[in-house]
C-alpha positions in Angstrom: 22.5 -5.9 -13.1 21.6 -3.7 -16.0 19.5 -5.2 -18.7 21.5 -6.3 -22.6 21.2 -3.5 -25.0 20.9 -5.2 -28.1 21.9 -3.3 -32.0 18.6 -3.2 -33.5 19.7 -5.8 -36.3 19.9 -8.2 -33.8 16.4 -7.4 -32.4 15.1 -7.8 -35.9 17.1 -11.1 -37.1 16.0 -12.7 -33.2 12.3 -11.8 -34.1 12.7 -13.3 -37.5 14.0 -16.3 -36.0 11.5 -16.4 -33.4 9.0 -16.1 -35.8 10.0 -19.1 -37.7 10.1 -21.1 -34.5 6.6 -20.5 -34.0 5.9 -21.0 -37.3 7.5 -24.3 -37.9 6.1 -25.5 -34.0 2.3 -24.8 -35.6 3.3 -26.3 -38.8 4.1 -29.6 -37.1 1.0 -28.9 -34.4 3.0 -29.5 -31.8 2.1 -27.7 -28.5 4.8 -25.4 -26.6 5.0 -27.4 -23.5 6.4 -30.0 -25.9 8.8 -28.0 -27.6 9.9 -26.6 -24.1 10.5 -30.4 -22.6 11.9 -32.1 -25.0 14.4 -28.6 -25.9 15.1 -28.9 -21.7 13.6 -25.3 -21.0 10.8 -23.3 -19.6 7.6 -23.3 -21.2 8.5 -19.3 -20.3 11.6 -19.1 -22.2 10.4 -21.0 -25.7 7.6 -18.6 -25.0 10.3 -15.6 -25.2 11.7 -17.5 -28.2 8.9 -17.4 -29.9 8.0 -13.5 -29.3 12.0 -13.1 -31.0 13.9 -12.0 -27.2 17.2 -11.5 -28.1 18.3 -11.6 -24.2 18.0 -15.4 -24.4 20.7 -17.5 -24.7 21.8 -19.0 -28.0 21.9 -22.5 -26.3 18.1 -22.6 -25.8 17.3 -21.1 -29.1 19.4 -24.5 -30.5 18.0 -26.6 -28.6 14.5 -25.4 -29.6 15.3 -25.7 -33.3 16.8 -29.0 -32.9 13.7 -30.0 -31.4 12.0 -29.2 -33.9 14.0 -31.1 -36.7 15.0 -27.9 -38.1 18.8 -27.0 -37.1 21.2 -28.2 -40.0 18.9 -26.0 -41.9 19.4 -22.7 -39.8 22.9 -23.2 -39.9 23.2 -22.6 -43.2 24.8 -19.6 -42.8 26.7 -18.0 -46.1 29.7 -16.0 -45.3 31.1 -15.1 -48.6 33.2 -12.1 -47.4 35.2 -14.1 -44.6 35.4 -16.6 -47.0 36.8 -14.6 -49.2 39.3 -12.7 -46.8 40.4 -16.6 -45.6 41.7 -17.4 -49.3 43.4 -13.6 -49.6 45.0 -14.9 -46.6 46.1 -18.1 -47.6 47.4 -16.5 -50.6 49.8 -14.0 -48.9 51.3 -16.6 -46.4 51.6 -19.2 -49.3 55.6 -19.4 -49.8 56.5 -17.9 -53.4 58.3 -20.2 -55.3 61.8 -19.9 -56.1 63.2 -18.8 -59.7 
C-alpha cells in the first residue's frame, strides 16, 4: 500500500494543529498517556498528533481535542465564500414574483 501524499498546506495546517495540541496538553500539565486514554488511542498516535502527521485520521485528532476541552473552539471554522455562494444560490432558485 503506498503511503498518502499530502498538498503541502495540509502538512502545514496538521503541524499547526498539532502544535496547539501539544501546546494546550502542557498548558493544562497533563501527561500524553492521559490524553491518549481518555481520547481512546495510542500513546503512539497522540504522539504523531502532536509532531502535526497529517496521515492520521481526523477521528483521533477530535477525540484528542475533545479531551482536552478544546473542540467547540477548533470548530470554529469561518467559510465566508461558501457562505456567500449558498445565499447567491438561494437567490437564483427563489421564485420571482408575479407582476
Amino acid at each position: 500500500m503506498s503511503k498518502l501524499k499530502s498538498s503541502p498546506k495540509v502538512v502545514r495546517v496538521s503541524r499547526q494543529l498539532g502544535s496547539q495540541v501539544k501546546r494546550s496538553r502542557l498548558a493544562r500539565k497533563l501527561p500524553q498517556d492521559l490524553i491518549a486514554e481518555r481520547a481512546r488511542i495510542s500513546l503512539s498516535t497522540l504522539k504523531r498528533i502532536e509532531n502535526g502527521d497529517p496521515t492520521v485520521a481526523m477521528g483521533s485528532y477530535l477525540m484528542v481535542l475533545l479531551s482536552l476541552g478544546i473542540l467547540p473552539e477548533a470548530l470554529s471554522i469561518n467559510d465566508d465564500l461558501g457562505e456567500e455562494l449558498l445565499q447567491m444560490d438561494a437567490r437564483e432558485r427563489a421564485p420571482r414574483s408575479k407582476k
